[in-house]
C-alpha positions as CSV (number, residue, x, y, z in Angstrom):
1,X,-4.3,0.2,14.1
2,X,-6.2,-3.1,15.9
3,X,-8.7,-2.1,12.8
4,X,-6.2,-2.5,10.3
5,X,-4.3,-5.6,12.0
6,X,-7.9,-7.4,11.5
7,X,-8.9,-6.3,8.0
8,X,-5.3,-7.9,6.7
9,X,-6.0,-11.3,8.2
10,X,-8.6,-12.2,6.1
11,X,-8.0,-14.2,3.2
12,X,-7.1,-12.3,0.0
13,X,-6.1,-14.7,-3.4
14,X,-2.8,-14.4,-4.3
15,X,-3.1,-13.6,-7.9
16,X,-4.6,-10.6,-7.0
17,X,-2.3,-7.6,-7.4
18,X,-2.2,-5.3,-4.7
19,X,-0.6,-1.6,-4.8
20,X,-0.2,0.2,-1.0
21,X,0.1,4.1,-1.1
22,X,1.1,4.9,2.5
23,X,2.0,8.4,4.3
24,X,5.4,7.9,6.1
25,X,3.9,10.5,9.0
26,X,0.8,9.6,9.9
27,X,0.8,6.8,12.8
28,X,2.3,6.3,15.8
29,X,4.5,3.9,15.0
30,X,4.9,3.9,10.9
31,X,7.4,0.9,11.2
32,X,4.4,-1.2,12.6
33,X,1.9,0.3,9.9
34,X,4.4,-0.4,7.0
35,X,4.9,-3.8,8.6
36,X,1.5,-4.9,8.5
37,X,0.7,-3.7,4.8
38,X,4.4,-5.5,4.1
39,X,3.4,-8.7,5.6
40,X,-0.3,-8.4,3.6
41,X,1.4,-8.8,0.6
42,X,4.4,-11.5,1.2
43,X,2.1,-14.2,-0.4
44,X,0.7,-12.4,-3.2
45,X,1.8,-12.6,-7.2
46,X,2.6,-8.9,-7.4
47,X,2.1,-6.6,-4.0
48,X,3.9,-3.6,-3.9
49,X,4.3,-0.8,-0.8
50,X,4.9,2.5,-1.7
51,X,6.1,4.8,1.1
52,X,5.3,8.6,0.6
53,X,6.3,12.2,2.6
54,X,2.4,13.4,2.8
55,X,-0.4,13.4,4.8
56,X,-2.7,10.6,5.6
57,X,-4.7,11.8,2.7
58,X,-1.9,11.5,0.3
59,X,-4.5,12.0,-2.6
60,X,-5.3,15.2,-1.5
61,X,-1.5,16.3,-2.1
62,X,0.1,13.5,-4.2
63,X,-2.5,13.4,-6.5
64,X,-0.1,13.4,-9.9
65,X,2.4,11.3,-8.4
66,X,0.0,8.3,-7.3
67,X,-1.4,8.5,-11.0
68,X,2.1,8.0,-12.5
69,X,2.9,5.1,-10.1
70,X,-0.3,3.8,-10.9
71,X,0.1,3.7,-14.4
72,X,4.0,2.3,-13.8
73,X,2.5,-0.5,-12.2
74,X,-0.6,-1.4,-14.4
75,X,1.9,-1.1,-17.7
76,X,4.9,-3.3,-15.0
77,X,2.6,-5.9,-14.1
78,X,-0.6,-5.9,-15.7
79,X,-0.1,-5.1,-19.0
């Protein structure tokens, strides 16, 4: 988690979009994970957190369901 809380402070531009797939299960304390990807994003253009019932490798499982909210979010926001 200290890894994570690190890699976020650094400076990311705000016009670049940012989409978060995160499991709901995997940490300690998910309210503290989600925060930190939440507050990553408050300054950005388009930054979206998208909570998901899986295991940390949500690919593995989700790997339809990340596709189609990809795509919803390219053809949302980037299109």
């Amino acid at each position: 988690m200290e890894n994570g809380k690190k890699a976020f402070k650094s400076d990311i531009p705000k016009d670049i979009p940012i989409l978060f797939f995160l499991s709901k299960k995997v940490h300690n304390d998910p309210d503290d994970w989600i925060a930190v990807h939440r507050e990553t994003i408050i300054n950005q253009d388009i930054g979206i957190v998208i909570e998901m019932d899986g295991p940390h490798y949500l690919h593995r499982v989700l790997s339809d369901e990340i596709a189609q909210k990809i795509n919803d979010f390219i053809t949302e926001y980037l299109d």
